[in-house]
Biopython code that builds the backbone (N, CA, C, O; Angstrom):
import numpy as np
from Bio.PDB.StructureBuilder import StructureBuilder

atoms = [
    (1, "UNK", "N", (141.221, 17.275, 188.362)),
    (1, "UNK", "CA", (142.194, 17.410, 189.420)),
    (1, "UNK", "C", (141.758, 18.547, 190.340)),
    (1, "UNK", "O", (141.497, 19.650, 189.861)),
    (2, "UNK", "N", (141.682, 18.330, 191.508)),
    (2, "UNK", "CA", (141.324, 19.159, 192.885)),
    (2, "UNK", "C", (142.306, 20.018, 193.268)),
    (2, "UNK", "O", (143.416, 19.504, 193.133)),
    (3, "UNK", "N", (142.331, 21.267, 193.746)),
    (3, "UNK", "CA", (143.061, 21.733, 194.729)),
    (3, "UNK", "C", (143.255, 20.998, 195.689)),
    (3, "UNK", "O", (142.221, 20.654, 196.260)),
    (4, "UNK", "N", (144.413, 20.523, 196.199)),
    (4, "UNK", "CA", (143.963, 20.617, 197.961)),
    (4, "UNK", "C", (143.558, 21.478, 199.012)),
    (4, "UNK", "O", (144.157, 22.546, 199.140)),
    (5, "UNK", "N", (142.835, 21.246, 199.617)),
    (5, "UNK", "CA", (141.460, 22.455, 200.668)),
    (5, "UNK", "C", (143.006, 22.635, 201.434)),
    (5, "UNK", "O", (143.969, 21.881, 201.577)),
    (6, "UNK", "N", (142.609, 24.467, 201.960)),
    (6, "UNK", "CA", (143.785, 24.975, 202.689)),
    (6, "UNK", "C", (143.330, 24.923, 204.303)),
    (6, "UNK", "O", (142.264, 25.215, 204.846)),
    (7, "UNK", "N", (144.496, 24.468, 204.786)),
    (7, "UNK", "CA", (143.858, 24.446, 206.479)),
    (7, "UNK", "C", (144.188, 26.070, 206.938)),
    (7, "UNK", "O", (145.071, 26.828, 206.539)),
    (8, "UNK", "N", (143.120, 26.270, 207.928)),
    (8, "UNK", "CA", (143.030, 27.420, 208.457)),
    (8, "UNK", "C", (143.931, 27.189, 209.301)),
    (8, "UNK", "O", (143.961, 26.041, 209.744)),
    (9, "UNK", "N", (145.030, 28.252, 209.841)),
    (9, "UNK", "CA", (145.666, 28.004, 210.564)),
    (9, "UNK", "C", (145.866, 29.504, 211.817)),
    (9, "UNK", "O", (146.183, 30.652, 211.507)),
    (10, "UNK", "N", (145.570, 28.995, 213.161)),
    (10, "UNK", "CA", (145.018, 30.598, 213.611)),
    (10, "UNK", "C", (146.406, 31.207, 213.685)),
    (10, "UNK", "O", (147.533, 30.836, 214.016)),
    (11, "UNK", "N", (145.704, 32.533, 213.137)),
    (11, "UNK", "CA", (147.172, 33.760, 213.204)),
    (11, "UNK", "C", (147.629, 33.741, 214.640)),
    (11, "UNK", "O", (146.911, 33.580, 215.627)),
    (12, "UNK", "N", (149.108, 33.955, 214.603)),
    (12, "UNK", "CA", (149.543, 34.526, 215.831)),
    (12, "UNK", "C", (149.464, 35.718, 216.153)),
    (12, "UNK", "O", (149.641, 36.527, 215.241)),
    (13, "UNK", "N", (149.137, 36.323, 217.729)),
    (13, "UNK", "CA", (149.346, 38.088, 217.409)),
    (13, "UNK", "C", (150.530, 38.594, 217.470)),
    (13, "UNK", "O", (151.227, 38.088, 218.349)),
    (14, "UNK", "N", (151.057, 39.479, 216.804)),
    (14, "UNK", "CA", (152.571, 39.696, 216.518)),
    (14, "UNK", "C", (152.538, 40.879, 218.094)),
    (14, "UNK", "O", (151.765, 41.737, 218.520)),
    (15, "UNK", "N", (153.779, 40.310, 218.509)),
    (15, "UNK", "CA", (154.195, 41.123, 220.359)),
    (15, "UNK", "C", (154.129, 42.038, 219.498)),
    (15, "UNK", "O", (154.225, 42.348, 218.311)),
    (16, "UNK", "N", (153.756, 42.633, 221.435)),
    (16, "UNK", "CA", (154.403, 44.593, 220.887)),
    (16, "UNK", "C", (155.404, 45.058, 221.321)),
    (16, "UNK", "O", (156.026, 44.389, 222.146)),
    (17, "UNK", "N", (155.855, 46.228, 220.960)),
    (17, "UNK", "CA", (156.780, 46.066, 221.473)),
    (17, "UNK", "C", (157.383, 46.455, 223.206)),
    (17, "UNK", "O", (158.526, 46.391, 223.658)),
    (18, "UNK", "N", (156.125, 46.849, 223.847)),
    (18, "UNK", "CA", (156.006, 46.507, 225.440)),
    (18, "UNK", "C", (156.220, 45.141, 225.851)),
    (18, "UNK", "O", (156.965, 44.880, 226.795)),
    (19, "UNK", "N", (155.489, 44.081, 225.066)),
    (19, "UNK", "CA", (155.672, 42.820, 225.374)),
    (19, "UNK", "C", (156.810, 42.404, 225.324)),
    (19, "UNK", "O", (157.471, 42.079, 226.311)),
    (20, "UNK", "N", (157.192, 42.362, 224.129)),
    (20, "UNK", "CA", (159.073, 42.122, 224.070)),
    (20, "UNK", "C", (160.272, 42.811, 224.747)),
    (20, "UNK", "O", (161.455, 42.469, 224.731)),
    (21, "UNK", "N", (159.625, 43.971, 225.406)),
    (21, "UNK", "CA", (160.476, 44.987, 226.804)),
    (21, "UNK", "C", (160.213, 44.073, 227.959)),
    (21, "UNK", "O", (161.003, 44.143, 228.901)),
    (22, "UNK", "N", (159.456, 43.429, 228.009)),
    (22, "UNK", "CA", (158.968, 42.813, 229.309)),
    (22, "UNK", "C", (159.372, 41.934, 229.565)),
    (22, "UNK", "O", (159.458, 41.449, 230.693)),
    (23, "UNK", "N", (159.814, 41.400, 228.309)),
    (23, "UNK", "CA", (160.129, 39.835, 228.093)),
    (23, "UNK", "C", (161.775, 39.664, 228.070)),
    (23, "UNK", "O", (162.311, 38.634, 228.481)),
    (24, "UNK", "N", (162.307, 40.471, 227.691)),
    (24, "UNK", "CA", (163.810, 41.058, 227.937)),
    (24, "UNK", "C", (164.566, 41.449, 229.525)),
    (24, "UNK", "O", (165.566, 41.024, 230.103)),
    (25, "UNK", "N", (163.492, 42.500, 229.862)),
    (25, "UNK", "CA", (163.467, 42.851, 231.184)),
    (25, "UNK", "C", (163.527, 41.369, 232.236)),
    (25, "UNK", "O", (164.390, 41.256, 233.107)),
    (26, "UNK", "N", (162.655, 40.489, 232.022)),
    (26, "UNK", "CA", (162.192, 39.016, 232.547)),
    (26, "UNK", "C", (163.606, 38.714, 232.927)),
    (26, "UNK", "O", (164.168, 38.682, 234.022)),
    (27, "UNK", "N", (164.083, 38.468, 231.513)),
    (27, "UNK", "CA", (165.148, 38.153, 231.628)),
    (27, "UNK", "C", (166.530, 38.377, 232.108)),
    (27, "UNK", "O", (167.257, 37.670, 232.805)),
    (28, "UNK", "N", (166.668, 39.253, 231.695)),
    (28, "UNK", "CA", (168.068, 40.051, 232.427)),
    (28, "UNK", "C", (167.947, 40.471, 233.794)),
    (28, "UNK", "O", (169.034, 40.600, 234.357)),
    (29, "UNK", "N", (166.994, 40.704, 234.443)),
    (29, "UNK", "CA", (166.596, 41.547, 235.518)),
    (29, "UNK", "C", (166.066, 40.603, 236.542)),
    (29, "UNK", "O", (165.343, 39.666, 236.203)),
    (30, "UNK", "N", (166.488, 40.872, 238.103)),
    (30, "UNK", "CA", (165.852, 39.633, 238.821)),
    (30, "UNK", "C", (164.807, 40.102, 239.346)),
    (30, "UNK", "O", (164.592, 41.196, 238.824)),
    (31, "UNK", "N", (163.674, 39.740, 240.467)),
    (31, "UNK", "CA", (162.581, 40.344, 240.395)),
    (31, "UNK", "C", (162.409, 41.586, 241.218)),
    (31, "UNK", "O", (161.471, 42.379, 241.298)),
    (32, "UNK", "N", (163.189, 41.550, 241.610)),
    (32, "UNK", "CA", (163.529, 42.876, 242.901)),
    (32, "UNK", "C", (163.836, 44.518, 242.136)),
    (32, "UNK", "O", (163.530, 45.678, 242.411)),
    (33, "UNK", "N", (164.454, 43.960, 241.267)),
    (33, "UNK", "CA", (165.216, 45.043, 240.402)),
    (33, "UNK", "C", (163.986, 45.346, 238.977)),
    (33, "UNK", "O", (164.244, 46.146, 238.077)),
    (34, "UNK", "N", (162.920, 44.685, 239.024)),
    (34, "UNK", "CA", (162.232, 44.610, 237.757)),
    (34, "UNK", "C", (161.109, 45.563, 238.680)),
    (34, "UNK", "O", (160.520, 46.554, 238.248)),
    (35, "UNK", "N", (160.967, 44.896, 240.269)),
    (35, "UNK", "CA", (159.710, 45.726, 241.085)),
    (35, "UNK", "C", (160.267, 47.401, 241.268)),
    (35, "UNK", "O", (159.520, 48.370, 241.131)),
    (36, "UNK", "N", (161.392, 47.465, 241.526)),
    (36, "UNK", "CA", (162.496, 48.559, 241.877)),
    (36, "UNK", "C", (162.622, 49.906, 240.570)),
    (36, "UNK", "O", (162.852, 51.111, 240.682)),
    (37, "UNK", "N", (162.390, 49.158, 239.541)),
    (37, "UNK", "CA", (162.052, 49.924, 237.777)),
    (37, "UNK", "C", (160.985, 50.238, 238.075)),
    (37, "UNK", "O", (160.897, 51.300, 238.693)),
    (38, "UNK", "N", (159.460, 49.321, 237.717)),
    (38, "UNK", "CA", (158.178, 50.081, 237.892)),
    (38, "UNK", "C", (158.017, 50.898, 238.862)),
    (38, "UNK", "O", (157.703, 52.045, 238.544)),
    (39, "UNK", "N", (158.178, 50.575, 240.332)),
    (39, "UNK", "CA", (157.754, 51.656, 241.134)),
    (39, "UNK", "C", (158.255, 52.793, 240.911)),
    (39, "UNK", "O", (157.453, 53.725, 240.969)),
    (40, "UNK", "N", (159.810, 53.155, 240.561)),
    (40, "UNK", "CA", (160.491, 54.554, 239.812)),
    (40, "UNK", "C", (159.871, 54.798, 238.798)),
    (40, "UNK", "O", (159.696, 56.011, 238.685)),
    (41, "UNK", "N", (159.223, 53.911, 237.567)),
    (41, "UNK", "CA", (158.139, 54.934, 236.605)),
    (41, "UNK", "C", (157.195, 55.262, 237.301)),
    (41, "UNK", "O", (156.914, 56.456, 237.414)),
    (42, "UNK", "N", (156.409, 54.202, 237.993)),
    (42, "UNK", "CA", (155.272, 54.831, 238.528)),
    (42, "UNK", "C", (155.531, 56.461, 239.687)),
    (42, "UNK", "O", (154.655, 57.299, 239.898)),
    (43, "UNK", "N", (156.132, 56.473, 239.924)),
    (43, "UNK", "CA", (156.833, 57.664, 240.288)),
    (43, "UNK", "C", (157.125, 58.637, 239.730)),
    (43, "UNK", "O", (157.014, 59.788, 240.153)),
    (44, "UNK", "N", (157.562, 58.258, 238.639)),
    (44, "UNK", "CA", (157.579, 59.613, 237.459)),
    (44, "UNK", "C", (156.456, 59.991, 237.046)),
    (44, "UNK", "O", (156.248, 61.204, 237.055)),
    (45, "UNK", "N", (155.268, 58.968, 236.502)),
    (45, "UNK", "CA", (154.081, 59.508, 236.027)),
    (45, "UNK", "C", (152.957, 60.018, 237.463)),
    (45, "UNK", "O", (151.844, 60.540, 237.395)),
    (46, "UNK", "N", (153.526, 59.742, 238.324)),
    (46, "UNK", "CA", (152.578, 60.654, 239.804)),
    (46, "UNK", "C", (153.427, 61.477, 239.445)),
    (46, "UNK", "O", (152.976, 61.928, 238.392)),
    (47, "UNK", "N", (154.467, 62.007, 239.676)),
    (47, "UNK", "CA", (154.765, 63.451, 239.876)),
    (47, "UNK", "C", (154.789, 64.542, 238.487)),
    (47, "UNK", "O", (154.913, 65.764, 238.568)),
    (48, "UNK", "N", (154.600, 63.563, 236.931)),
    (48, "UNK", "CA", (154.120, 64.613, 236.241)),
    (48, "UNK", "C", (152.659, 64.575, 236.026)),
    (48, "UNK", "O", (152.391, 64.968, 234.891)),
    (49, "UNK", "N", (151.593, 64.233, 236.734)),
    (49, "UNK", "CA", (150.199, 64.149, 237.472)),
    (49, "UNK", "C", (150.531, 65.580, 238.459)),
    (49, "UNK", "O", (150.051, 66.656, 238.102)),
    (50, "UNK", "N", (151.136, 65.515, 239.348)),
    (50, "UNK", "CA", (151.191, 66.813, 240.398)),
    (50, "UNK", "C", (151.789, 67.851, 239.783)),
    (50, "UNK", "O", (151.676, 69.016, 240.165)),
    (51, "UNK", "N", (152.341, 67.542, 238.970)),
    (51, "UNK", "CA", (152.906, 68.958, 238.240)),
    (51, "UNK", "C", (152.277, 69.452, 237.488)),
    (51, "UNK", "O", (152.496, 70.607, 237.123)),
    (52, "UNK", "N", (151.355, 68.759, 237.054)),
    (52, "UNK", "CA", (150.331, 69.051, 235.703)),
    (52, "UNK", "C", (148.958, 69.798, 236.109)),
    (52, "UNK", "O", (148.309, 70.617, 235.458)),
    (53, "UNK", "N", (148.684, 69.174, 237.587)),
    (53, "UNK", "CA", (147.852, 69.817, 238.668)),
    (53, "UNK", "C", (148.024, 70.996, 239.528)),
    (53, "UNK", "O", (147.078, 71.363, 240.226)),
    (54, "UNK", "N", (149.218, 71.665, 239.544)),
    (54, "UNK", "CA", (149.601, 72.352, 240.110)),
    (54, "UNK", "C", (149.698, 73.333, 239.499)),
    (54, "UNK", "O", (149.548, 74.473, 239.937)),
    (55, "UNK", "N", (150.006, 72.961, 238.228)),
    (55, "UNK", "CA", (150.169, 73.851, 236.980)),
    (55, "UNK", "C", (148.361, 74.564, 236.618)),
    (55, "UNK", "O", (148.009, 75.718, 236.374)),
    (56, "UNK", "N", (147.669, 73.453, 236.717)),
    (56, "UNK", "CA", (146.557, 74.071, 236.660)),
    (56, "UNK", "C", (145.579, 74.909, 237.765)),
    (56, "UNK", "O", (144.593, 75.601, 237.510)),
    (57, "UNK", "N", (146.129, 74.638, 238.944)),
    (57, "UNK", "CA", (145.490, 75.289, 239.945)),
    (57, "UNK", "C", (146.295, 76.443, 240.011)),
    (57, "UNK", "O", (145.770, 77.281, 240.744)),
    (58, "UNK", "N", (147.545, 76.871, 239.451)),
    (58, "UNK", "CA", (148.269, 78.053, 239.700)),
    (58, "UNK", "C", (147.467, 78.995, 238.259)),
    (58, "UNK", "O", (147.859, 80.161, 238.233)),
    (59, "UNK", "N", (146.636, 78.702, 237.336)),
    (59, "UNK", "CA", (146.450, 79.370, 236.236)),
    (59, "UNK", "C", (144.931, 79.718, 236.621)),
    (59, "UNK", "O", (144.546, 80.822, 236.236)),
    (60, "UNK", "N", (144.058, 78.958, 237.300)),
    (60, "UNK", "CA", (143.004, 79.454, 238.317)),
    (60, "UNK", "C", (142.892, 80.330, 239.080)),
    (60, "UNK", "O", (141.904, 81.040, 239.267)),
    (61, "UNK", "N", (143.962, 80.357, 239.620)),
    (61, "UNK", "CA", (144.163, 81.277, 241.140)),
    (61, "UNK", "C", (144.646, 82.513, 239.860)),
    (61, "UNK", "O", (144.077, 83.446, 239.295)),
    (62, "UNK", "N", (145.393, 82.169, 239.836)),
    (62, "UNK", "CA", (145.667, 84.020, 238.990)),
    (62, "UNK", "C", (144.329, 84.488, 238.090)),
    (62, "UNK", "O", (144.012, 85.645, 238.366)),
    (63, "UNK", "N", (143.537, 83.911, 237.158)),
    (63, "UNK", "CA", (142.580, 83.761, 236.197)),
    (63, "UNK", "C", (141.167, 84.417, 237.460)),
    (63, "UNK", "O", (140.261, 85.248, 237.400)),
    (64, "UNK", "N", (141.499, 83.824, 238.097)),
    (64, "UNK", "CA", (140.731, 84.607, 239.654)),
    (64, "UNK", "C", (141.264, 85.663, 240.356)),
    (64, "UNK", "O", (140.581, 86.607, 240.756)),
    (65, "UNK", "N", (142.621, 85.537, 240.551)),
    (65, "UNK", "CA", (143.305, 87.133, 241.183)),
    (65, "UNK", "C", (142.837, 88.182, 240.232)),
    (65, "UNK", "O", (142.036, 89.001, 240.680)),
    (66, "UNK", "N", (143.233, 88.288, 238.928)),
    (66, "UNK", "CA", (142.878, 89.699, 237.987)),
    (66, "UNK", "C", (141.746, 89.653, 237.505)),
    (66, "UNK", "O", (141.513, 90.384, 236.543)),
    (67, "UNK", "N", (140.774, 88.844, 237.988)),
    (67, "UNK", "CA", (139.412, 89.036, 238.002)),
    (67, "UNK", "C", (138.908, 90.170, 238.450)),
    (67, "UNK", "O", (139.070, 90.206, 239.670)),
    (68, "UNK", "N", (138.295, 91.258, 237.993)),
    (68, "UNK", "CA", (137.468, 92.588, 238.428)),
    (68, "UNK", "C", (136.199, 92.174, 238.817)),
    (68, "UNK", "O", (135.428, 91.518, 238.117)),
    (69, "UNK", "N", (135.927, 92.713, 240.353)),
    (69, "UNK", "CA", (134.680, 92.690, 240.822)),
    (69, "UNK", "C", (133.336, 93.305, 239.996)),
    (69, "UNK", "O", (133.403, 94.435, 239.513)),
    (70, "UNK", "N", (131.992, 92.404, 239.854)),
    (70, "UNK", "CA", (131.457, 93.039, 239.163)),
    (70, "UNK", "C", (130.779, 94.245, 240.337)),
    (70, "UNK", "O", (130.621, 94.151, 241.554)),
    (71, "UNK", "N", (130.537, 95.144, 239.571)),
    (71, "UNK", "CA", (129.365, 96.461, 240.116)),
    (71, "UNK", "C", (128.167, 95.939, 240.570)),
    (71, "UNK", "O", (127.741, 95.233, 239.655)),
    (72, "UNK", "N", (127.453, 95.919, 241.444)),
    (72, "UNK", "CA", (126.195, 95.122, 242.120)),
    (72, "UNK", "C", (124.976, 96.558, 242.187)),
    (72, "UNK", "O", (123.848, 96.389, 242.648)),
]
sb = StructureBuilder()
sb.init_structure("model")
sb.init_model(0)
sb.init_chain("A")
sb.init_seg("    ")
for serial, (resi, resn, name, xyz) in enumerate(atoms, 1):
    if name == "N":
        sb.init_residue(resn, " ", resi, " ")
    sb.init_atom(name, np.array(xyz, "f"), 0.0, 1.0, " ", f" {name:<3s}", serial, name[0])
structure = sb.get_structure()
């Protein structure tokens, strides 16, 4: 008596859970209001980009202000 041979069956990839935000969002949200969300994140992550830059050019400039001239 044989086994019966097992069929391969291809895995699904399990969502993530961005995908299933997206897919929710799809839904509830019409497309105006879904474009109206991203551009406000994308907005948040530019301005903690400029803050993060600003932050670093203000630690330069001082790191350079109390800099002592060398003796020549």
């Amino acid at each position: 008596m044989q086994a019966a041979p097992l069929r391969a069956t291809p895995a699904l990839p399990i969502p993530s859970v961005t995908g299933a935000l997206r897919a929710v969002e799809a839904v509830l949200m019409r497309g105006g209001q879904r474009t109206a969300r991203r551009n406000a994140w994308t907005s948040v992550l530019e301005d903690r980009r400029r803050a993060k830059d600003r932050y670093e050019a203000e630690y330069v400039l001082e790191a350079a202000a109390t800099q002592r001239p060398h003796a020549t």
